[in-house]
N, C-alpha and C positions, 0 to 999 in steps of 0.2 A: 277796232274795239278789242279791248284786254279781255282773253277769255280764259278762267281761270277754274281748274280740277279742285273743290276746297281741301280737300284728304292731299293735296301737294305742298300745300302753307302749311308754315308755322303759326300753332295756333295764337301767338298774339296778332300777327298780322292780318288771318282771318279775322280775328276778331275785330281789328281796328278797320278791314272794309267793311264791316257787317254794320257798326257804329256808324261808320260815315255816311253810308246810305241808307242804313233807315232810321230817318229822322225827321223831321223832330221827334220825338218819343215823348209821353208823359213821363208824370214822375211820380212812384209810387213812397210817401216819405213815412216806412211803417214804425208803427211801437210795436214792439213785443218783449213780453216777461221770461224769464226763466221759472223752472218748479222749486227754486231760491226765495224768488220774488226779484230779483234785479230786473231793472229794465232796459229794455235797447233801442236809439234810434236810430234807423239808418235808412237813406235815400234807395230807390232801384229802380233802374229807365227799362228794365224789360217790364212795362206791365200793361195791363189795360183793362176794362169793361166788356166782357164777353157775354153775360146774359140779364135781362130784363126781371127774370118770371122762373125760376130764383134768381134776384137780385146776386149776382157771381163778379168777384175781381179777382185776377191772377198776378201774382207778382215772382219774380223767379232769382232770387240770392245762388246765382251760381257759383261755383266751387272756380279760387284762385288759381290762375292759369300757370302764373310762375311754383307756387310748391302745393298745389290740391288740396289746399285746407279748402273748411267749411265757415259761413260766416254763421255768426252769432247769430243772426234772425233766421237762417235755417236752423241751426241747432235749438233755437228757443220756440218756433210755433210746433217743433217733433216732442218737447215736452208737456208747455201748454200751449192745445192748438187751438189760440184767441190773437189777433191784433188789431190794432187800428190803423188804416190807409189815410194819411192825412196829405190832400195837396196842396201843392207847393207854389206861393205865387211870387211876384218880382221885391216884397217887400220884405221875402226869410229863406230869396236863395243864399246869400251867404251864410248864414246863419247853419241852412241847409246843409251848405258842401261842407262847413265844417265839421259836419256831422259823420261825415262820411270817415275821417278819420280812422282810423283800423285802430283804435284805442284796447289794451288789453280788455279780456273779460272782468267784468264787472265795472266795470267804468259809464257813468250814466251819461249819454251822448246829451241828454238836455241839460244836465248839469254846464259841461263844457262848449256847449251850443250859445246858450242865454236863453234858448227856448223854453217855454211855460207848459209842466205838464198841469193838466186837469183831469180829474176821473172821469173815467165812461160809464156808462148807465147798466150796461150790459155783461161786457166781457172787463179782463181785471188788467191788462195794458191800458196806459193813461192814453187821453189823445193832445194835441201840441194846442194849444190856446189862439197860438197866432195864423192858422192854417186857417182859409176861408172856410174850406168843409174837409167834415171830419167823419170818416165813416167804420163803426164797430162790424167789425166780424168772425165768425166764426171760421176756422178753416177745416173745411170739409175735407182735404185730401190735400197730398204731397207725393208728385209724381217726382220721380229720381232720372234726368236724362239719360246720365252717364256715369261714372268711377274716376274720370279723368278730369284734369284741369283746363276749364275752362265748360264743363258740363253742366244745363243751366238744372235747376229745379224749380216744378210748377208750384208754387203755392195755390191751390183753389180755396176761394175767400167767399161765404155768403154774406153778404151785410147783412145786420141784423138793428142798425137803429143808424141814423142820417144825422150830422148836427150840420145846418148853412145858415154861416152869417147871415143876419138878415138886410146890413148895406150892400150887398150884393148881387139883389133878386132887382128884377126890373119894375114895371108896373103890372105887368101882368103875372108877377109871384114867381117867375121864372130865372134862370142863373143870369146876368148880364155879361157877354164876353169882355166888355168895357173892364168892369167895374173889378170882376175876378182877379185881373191880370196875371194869368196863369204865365209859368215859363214852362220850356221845354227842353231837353238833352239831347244835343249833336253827337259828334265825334269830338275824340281827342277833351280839352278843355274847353268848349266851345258850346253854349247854352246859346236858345232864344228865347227873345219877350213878345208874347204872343200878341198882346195889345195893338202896338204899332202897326203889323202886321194884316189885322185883319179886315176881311172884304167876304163880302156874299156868295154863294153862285145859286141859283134858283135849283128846286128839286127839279129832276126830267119826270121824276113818277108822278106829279101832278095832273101830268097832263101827257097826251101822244105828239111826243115834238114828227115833226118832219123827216129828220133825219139829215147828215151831211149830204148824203148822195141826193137829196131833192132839190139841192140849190143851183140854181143855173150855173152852167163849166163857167162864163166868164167872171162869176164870182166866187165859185172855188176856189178856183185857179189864181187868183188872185195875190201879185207881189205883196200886194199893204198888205192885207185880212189875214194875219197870224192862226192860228189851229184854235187857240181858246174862240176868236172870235168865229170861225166859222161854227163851232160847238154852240156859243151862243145862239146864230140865225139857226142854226138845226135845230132849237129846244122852242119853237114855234110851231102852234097846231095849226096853223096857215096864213099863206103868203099875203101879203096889205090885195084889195080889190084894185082895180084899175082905176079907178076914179078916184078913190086915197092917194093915189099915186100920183095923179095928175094935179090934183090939188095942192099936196103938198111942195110937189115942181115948182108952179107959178107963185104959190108963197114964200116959199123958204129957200127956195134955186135960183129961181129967177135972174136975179145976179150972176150967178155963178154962167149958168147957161149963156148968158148975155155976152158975159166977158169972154169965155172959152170958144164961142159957137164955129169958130174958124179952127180951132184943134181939136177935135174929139179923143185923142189920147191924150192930153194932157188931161181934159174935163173928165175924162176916168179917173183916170191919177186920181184928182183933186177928190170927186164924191168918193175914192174906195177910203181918199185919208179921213175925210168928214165920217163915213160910216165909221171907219175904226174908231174914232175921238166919242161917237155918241156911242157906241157899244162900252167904251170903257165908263161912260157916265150912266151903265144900264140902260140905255134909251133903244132897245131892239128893235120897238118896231118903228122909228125914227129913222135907225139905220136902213131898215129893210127897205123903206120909202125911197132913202137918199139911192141907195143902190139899185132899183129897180126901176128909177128915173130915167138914166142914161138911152135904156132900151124904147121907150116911152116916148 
């Protein structure tokens, strides 16, 4: 394994392992005004949602690593400290990157975007029209990391008023991951569309799973059974009963038993491959049945 001093890099190359590994990152795509009144838009993938209760986003325009300038959306929430975080989904990333452009001062990135401003309710930065949601806030604070290029700075952001599409929300009035199609910021020129992508994993804090270390070694241990899937059988508050077990054998096995009864490593094989196929269809305790068959 590469193990590497980061004070020994050059800071773009740190910067381009820091990018490559932590990702996907959202995307913070903010307005903010100048004490002119010009306005600015520009994307940032250091950001995120850090508190509930005050509602908190932080987003971080760090200072350019090749000559240490400052960008335009740091310099403009230091005059008025107001902008809007508008996210970014798969239908205004281009739209987006173009945004990103290093366009002189005063140069209105919506103009040259195609992006649609509309006023905020609250603070005096417009928010982007085509952005699923759209969030005003105030910025509470701006922490300074560094003096050098490539030194981030924390924007701290209260929201202070929400706007969300409402083809968005599912039935139950909530965000739809579907429907949002948010994207996300890799390394280098390298974006993803979260859509495709997505799949569940059940909370563990619902409930007291079992843990890895409770599962019998010859399922551990296990060639097929991947790490997700033993994390899977771990997030169960207990094992099938012995008579679920048996039953499920003579219904659902049976064959299998029947066929294999002359190899018993093979008929492992086969039920560890069957548990893994119903694990990826979430069927755990399906699985745990098929696997604690063999012994049975």
């Amino acid at each position: 394994m590469l193990s590497i001093d980061p004070s020994s890099l050059a800071v773009p190359k740190l910067h381009s392992y820091l990018l490559g590994a932590v990702a996907p990152r959202p995307i913070a795509f903010a307005s903010t005004i100048d004490k002119e009144g010009q306005v600015n838009l520009s994307p940032f993938s250091f950001f995120n949602v850090f508190s509930s209760n005050p509602p908190t986003l932080i987003f971080s325009p760090a200072r350019r690593g090749r000559d240490n300038t400052t960008k335009h959306s740091f310099e403009n929430v230091k005059e008025v400290a107001e902008c809007v975080i508008n996210i970014v989904n798969f239908d205004m990333v281009q739209q987006m990157s173009l945004s990103s452009v290093e366009y002189p001062k005063g140069v209105n990135e919506f103009i040259k975007s195609g992006l649609t401003p509309i006023a905020s309710e609250v603070v005096k930065p417009p928010r982007v029209k085509e952005s699923p949601v759209q969030m005003e806030c105030i910025v509470k604070q701006v922490i300074e990391l560094g003096n050098q290029g490539g030194a981030g700075n924390l924007v701290i952001c209260e929201i202070v008023r929400i706007h969300i599409q409402e083809d968005i929300l599912d039935q139950n009035g909530n965000i739809d991951p579907f429907k949002i199609d948010q994207v996300a910021r890799l390394g280098g020129d390298w974006y993803c569309r979260v859509k495709p992508g997505l799949f569940e994993v059940e909370k563990p804090n619902t409930k007291l799973g079992i843990g890895v270390d409770q599962i019998p070694s010859d399922i551990r241990f296990s060639k097929i059974l991947t790490g997700n899937n033993l994390g899977q059988l771990g997030n169960v508050e207990a094992l099938p009963d012995e008579t679920s077990v048996n039953e499920y054998k003579l219904t659902e096995l049976a064959d299998l038993f029947i066929d294999l009864e002359d190899n018993p490593s093979l008929l492992e094989q086969r039920l560890h491959e069957r548990a893994a196929q119903l694990l990826e269809e979430g069927k755990i305790q399906e699985a745990w049945m098929t696997l604690l068959a063999f012994n049975n």
